[in-house]
Structures are given as C-alpha cells and as structure tokens.
C-alpha positions in Angstrom: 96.6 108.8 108.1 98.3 106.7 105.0 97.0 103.3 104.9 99.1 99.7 104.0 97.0 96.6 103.1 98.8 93.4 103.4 97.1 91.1 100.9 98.3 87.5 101.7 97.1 84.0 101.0 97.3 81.9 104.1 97.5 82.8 108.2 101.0 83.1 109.2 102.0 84.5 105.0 101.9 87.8 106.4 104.1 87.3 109.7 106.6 85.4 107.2 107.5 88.0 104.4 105.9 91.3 105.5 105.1 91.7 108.8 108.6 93.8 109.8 107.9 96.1 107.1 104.1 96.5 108.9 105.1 97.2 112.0 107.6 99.8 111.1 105.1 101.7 108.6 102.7 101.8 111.7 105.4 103.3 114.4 105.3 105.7 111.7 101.6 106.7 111.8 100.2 104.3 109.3 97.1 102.6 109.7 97.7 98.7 109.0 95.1 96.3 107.5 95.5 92.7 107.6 93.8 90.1 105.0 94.6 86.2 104.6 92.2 85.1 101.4 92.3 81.2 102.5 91.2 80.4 106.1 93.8 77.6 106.3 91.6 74.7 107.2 94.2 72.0 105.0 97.0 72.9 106.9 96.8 69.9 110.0 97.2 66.4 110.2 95.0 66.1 113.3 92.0 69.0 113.0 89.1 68.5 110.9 88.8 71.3 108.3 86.3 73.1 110.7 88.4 73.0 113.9 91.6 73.9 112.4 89.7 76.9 110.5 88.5 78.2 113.6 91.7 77.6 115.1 93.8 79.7 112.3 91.4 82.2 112.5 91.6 82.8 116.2 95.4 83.1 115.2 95.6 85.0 112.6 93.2 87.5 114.6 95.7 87.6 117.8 98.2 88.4 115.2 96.9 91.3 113.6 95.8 92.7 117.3 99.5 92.5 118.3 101.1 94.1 115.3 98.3 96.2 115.2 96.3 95.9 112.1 92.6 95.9 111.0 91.7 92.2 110.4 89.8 91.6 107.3 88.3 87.8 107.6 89.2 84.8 105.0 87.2 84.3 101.8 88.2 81.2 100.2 89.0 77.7 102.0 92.8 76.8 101.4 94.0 75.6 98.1 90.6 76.9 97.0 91.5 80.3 95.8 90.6 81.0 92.3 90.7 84.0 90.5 86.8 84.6 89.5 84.8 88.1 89.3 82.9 87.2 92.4 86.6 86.9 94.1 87.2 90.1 92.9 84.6 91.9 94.1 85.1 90.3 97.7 88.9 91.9 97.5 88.5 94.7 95.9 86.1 95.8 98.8 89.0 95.4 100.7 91.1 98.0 99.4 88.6 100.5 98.9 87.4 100.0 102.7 91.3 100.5 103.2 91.8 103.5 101.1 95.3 101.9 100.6 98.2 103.7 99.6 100.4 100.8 99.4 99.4 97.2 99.2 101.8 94.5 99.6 101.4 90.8 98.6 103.0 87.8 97.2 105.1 87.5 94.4 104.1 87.1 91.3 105.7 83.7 90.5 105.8 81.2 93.8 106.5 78.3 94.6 102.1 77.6 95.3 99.4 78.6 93.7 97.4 79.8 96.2 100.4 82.6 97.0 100.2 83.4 92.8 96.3 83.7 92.6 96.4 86.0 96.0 99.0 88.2 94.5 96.6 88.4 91.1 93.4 89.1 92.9 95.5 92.1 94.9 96.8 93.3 92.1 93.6 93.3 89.9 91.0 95.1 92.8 94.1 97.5 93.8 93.7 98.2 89.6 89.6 98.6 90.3 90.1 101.4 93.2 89.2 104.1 91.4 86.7 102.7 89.0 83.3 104.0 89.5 81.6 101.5 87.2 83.4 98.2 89.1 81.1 97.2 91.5 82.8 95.6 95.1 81.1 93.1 97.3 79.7 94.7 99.3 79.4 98.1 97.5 82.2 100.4 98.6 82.9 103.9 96.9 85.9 104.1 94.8 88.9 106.1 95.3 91.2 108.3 93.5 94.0 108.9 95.3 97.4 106.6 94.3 97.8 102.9 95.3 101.7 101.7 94.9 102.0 97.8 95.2 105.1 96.1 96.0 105.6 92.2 96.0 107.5 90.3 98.5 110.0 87.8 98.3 109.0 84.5 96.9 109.4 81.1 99.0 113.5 80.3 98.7 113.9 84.0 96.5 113.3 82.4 93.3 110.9 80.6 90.8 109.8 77.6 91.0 112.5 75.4 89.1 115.3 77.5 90.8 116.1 80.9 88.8 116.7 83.5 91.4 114.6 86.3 92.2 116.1 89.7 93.8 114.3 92.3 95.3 114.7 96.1 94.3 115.6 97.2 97.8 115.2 95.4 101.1 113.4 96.8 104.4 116.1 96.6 107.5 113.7 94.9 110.1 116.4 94.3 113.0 114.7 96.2 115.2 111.6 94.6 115.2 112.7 91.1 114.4 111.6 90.0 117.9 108.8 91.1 118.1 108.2 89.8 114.5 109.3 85.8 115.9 106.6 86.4 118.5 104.2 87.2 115.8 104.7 84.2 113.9 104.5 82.4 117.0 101.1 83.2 117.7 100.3 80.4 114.6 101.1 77.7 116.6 98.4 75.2 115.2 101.7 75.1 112.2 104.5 73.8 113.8 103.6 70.3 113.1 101.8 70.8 110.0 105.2 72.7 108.4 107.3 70.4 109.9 105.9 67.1 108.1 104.9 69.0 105.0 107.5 71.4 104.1 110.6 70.2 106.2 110.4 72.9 108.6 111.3 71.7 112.2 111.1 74.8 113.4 108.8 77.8 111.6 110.1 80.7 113.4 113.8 79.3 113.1 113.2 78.9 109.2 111.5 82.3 109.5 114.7 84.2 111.1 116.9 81.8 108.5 115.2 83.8 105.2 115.4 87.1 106.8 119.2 86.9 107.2 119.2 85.6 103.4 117.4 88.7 102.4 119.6 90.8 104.7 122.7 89.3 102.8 121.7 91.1 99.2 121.8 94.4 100.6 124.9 93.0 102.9 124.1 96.1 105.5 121.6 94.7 108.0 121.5 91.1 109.9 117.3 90.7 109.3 115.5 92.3 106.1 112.2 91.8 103.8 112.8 92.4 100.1 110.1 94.5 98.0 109.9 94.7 94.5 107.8 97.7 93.1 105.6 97.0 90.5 105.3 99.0 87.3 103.0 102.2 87.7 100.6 102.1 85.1 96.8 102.0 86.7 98.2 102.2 89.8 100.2 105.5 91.0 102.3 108.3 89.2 105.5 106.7 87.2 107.8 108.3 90.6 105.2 107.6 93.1 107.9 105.2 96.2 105.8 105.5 99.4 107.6 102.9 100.8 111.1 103.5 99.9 109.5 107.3 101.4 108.5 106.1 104.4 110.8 104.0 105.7 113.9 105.7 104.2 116.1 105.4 107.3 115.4 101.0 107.0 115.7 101.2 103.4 118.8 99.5 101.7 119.6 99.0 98.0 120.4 95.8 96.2 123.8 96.3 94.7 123.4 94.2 91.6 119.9 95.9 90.8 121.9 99.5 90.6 124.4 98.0 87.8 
C-alpha cells in the first residue's frame, strides 16, 4: 500500500495542520506514519521535563493509535532540535523504514524554529532515500521509488513579520473535522501551557478557528489544510501530485495561485 510520513516538530503539530489530510489518505488505503522530532518536555508550567515528556509521549502515542498511524518515537528534547548529520541519520531512517511516497511537514518559514529545523531535516533524509552511500541510524536500505513532499500551513499563514503565505490547493477535511478536534484533544497536558504562552484559551477552538481560515482561500469548504508542493528535483518526477491524486474529490484550488 502507498505510505504518508507526517514529519512534525512537537506532539499535537501533527493533529493541528495535518492530521485531516491523514486520516483521509488512510480511508483510502494508505498506510500512515507518525513522527514528532521533540518530545515536548518545555511545554508545562507545573511538570518537570521528565513527567511532562512521558506525559506527551503517552499522548502523542493515543493519537496516532486513533487516527491510525505507525508511531515513530521523539529524538530531540524541545527547543533542542538542530540540524546535525547525526539528526539526519536518526530521520532519514524514518522515511526509508516508511518507504514514503509523500511526506508532509512544516513550512519552510515559521513562526519557531523548532517547526523550521523539522521541516529541513524532512526534507534533507526525504532527499537521502535513495542514496546507497548515506548511511541511516540505524542502517535502513534505501529506496528508489518517488517521494513528493508537501509543506503545511505556517502558524497564522504567513512569515514571521506578517507577509502572507497561501497554499497551492487546500484539502476539504469537513468530514473528518470531528474526529480531527478529538484528536487534538487527546493532548490535554496543553491546554494550560498554550493558554499562558501563546494566548490560546482554548487549543481545539483555536484549532477549528485556522481551519475555517484555510477553508476561506479556496471559499468551497467550511474546514480545510493547505499544502504547498515542493519543487521536484531529488525528489519525484517534475508531474509527480500524489496527493492532489489521491484525494482528488477533497481537493480545492486557491483562486489567486491559478492567476
């Protein structure tokens, strides 16, 4: 069966930006993998780092169960994630245990480093898949076939000091939006943490919020993710889509990128 790797840098990243475009690839027949790089162990005001890494884990775990995905375990504690060869190898393990034909993963301009660093070690091991003489940690045989990446919507759909960012197409996720809240759900060692550090007072309300925004460039759909394919070379053929393919009947164009 075709294989999707969700590459993301925190628990809960995943259920926030990509997790309706998951479970629709996998009522289609895809196989699902699920990989957090940081193990969240910053992200309370009450846990130590050990309790609230154990605690994110056993989150992030019930979460890929429920969508259902292959859980691939945290590398790096949070705000730790650097791009070094050792890093590298650990992720680009990842995708060659996957055999992905698609990865999706952050944007490559955030508004946190962590999510930028995640997205270049995704897109730099996706690169290795089929390079004999990169060696993974631990050794995994490379692949040949094709490995398309898309990039999700950044935090707020633009840069950092405000320039906006569209994506290409969005994914219609109506139908699954519920069952999408109840993932991010699961991560309830966040609600406090979001609240007092980012201004969320409610993660899955803020959650539903940026999916109608995303709905609103296609202008079709009440919930959406946006995807952004990136360029081809390394990676896949120059026409290669699999997930405009895939979900064809959920995909909806962005009228301004057709101009």
């Amino acid at each position: 069966m075709p294989t999707v790797l969700a590459i993301a840098a925190h628990p809960d990243d995943i259920e926030f930006v990509m997790a309706g475009t998951l479970m629709l690839l996998a009522e289609r027949g895809w196989t699902v993998h699920y990989f957090n790089l940081a193990d969240g162990s910053r992200g309370s005001l009450k846990l130590d780092p050990v309790t609230c890494a154990a605690t994110r884990l056993a989150e992030a775990r019930a979460a890929a169960e429920r969508l259902p995905a292959v859980f691939h375990g945290p590398i790096f504690p949070d705000m730790e994630i650097a791009y070094t060869q050792p890093a590298l190898r650990k992720v680009a393990a990842v995708v060659r245990q996957a055999r992905a034909s698609i990865v999706l993963t952050h944007s490559p301009i955030d508004y946190m480093l962590d999510h930028e660093i995640a997205c270049q070690l995704a897109v730099s091991a996706a690169f290795c898949h089929g390079m004999p003489n990169f060696q993974t940690d631990p050794p995994v045989e490379p692949y040949f076939e094709p490995v398309t990446i898309y990039h999700a919507q950044p935090h707020g759909n633009s840069t950092p000091t405000g320039e906006p960012i569209l994506p290409h197409f969005v994914v219609d996720i109506g139908e699954v939006i519920s069952r999408k809240r109840e993932l991010l759900a699961l991560h309830a060692s966040q609600l406090e943490w979001l609240d007092s550090s980012q201004g969320m007072s409610e993660f899955t309300a803020t959650m539903l919020d940026a999916s109608r925004t995303v709905a609103r460039f296609a202008g079709r759909c009440e919930f959406a993710e946006g995807w952004r394919r990136r360029k081809h070379w390394g990676f896949c053929g120059p026409n290669d889509d699999p997930l405009r393919v895939a979900l064809a009947d959920r995909v909806l164009e962005v009228p301004s990128r057709l101009a």
